[in-house]
N, C-alpha and C positions, 0 to 999 in steps of 0.2 A: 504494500500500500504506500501512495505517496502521499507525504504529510506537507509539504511544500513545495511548489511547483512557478519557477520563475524563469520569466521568456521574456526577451527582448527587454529586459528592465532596461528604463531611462528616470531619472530625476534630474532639474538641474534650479538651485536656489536663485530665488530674484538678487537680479542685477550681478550674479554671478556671469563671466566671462567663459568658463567650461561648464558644462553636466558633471554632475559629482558622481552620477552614475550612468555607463553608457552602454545599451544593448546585452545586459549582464542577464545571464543564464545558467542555473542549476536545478536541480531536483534533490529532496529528500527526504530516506526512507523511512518509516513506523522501524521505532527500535534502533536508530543509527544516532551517535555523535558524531555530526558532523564542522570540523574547524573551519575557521572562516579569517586568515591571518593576510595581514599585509600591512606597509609601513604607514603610519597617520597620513589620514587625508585621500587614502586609495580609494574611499570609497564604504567602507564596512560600515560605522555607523548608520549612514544613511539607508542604506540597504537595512539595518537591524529596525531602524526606526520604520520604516515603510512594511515590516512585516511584522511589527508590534500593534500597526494602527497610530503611532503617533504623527505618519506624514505621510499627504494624501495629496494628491496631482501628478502622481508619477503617469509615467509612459510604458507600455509595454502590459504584461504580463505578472502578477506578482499572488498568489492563493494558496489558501491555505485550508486543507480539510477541500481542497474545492473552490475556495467562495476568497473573495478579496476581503481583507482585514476588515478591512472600515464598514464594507456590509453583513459583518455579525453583528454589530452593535454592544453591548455591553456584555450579550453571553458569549461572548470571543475572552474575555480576562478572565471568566469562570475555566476557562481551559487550556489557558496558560498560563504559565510562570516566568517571571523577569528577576534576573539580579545585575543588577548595572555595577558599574565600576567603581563610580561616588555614593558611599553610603547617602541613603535620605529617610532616616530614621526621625519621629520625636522625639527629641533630646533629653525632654526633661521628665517622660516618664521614660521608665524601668522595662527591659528586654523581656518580662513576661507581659508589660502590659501592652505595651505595642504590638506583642502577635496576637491579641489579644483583640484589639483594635481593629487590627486587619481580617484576623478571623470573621469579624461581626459584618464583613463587609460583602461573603460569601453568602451564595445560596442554594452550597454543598455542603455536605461531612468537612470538616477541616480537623487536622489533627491535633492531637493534646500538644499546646505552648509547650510543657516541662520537656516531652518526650522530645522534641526538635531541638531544644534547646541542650539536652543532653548529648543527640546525635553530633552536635558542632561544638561540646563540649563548654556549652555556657551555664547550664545548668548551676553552677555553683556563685552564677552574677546574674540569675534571676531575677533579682530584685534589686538590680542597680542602675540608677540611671543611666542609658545610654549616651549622655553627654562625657561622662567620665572615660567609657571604652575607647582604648586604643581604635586605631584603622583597623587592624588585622580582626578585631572582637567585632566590629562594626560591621565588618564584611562576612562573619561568620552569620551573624544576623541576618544581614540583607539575605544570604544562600537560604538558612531559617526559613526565613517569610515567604521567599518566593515557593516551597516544596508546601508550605500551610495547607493548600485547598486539593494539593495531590493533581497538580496539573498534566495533560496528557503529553504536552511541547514544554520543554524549558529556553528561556534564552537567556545564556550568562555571558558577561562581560567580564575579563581579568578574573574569573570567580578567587583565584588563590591570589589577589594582589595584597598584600601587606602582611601576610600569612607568612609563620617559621612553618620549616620542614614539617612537624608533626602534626597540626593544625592542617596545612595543605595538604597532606595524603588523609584525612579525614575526610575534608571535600573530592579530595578525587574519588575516594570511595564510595560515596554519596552517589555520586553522579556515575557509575558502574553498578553500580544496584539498580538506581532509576534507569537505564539500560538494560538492565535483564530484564527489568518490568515488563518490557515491551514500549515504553516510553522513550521520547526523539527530545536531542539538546542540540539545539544551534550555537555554537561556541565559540566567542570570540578571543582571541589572545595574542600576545606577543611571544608566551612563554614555549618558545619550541620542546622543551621538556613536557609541559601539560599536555601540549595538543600531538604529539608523539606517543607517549602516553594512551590518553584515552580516544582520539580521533579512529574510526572508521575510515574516511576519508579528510583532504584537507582541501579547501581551494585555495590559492593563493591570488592577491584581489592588487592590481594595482593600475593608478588612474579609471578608477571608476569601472575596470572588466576584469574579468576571470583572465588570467594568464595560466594557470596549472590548474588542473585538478587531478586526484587520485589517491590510492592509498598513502601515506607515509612511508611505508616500505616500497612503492614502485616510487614514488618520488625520489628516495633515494637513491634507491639502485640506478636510475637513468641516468644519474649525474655521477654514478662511482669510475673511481676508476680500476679498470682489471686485473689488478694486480695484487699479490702478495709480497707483506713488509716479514722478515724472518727476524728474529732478535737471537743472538747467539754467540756462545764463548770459544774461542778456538780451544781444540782438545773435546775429548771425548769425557771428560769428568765434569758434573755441577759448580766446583771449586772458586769461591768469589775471586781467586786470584788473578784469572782472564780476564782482558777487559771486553765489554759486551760490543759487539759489533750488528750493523743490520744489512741485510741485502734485501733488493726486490728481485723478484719473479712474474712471469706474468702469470695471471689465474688460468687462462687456456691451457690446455696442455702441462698441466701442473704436474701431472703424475707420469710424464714421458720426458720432464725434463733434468738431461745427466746433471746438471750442475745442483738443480735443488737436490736431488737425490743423491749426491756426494757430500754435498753439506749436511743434509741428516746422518749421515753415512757416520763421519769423521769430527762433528764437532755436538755439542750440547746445545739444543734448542731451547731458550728459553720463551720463546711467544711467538707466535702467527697469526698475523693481523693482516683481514680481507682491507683494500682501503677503499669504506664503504665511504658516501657520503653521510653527513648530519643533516638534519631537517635545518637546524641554520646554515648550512651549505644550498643547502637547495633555496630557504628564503634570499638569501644574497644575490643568487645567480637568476633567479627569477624577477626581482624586485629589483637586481639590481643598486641594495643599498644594506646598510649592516644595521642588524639590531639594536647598534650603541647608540 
């Protein structure tokens, strides 16, 4: 089943000189994380916004379940879920009563505040103002609210931004459950590790089109290169006393070639390393600009 289906997208904002988005096209599937990365200004937002419902006059193609955002009307946010980048919490009540808040705004089952709040590990600043939360607490929240009503589409933003390691594989975990569900997350980020990670597919978005789409692993693989890196001690024993040396090889022909097979022969291997591309090798070469 497809869950989103986008043809020929155009947007372009008043008194703007380009389309922020131009003739952009993808599809996706019930049950798939699909990434959505490329460097600010390519285009992503606006496309996120136009399949939230929050921006209406585009050109083209853009539906969801079927039907264009803006003609479900209000029962389009009973069945989905958003966590944006910038926390927008009320501040000055407490992270139960805010989901609390939100909850009352449904007119589904939503789940027990404590239990979500457990899941993102806030449970123990239940009853703290959320003016006092760090960003990283803040964002746990946002993740919190947005799963409230058990939406059938998630669409997250940066969802691990200000998050330590152990906090962030809580959320990644999260969102690989909601995945088994049978439930679809449209996922935006810069973090090549998250969307390597959990993507099905990634597209890579820049000036306003799809320049790549595909798995993460055929992304990388197109752009590797075919060869084997050998790390190795001269002499046949482990002994730190060699100093370590590397050769390549090429991957073809790997196992008919005399020289690699002399080299195992006569010295101590210590690693073999395919030289794959990284998901930030491929956003580089794609987009054409670095992560920093």
């Amino acid at each position: 089943m497809t869950v989103i289906e986008v043809d020929e997208l155009s947007f372009r904002y008043p008194k703007a000189a380009e389309p922020a988005v131009k003739q952009m096209g993808f599809t996706v599937g019930a049950g798939e994380v699909f990434g959505f990365l490329g460097p600010s200004g390519a285009g992503k937002s606006t496309t996120q916004k136009i399949l939230t419902g929050l921006l209406t006059g585009h050109g083209g193609r853009a539906a969801v379940w079927g039907r264009d955002p803006a003609d479900w009307g209000s029962a389009y946010y009973q069945r989905i879920g958003v966590s944006f980048e910038l926390p927008n919490h009320y501040r000055k009540l407490t992270a139960r009563e805010n989901l609390q808040f939100f909850a009352s705004l449904y007119d589904r089952p939503t789940a027990d505040p404590m239990a979500l709040l457990e899941s993102v590990d806030l449970a123990a600043h239940a009853d703290t103002r959320v003016g006092k939360f760090s960003k990283g607490m803040q964002m746990r929240l946002v993740f919190a609210r947005a799963l409230l009503h058990h939406p059938e589409l998630l669409f997250l933003d940066e969802p691990t931004s200000g998050m330590d390691p152990v906090n962030a594989r809580r959320i990644k975990d999260a969102i690989r459950e909601f995945r088994t569900e049978g439930r679809t997350v449209f996922l935006t980020t810069h973090d090549m590790a998250t969307a390597e990670e959990l993507c099905d597919r990634v597209a890579f978005v820049v000036d306003g089109r799809i320049a790549a789409l595909d798995t993460p692993a055929e992304h990388k693989l197109r752009r590797s290169r075919r060869t084997v890196r050998v790390t190795y001690r001269n002499g046949s024993g482990p002994g730190p006393a060699a100093a370590l040396r590397t050769e390549e090889f090429p991957l073809d022909g790997l196992a008919d070639d005399d020289a690699f097979r002399a080299l195992a022969r006569e010295h101590h291997i210590e690693a073999l390393h395919s030289q794959e591309a990284s998901l930030e090798d491929v956003f580089i070469d794609v987009t054409g600009r670095s992560l920093a």
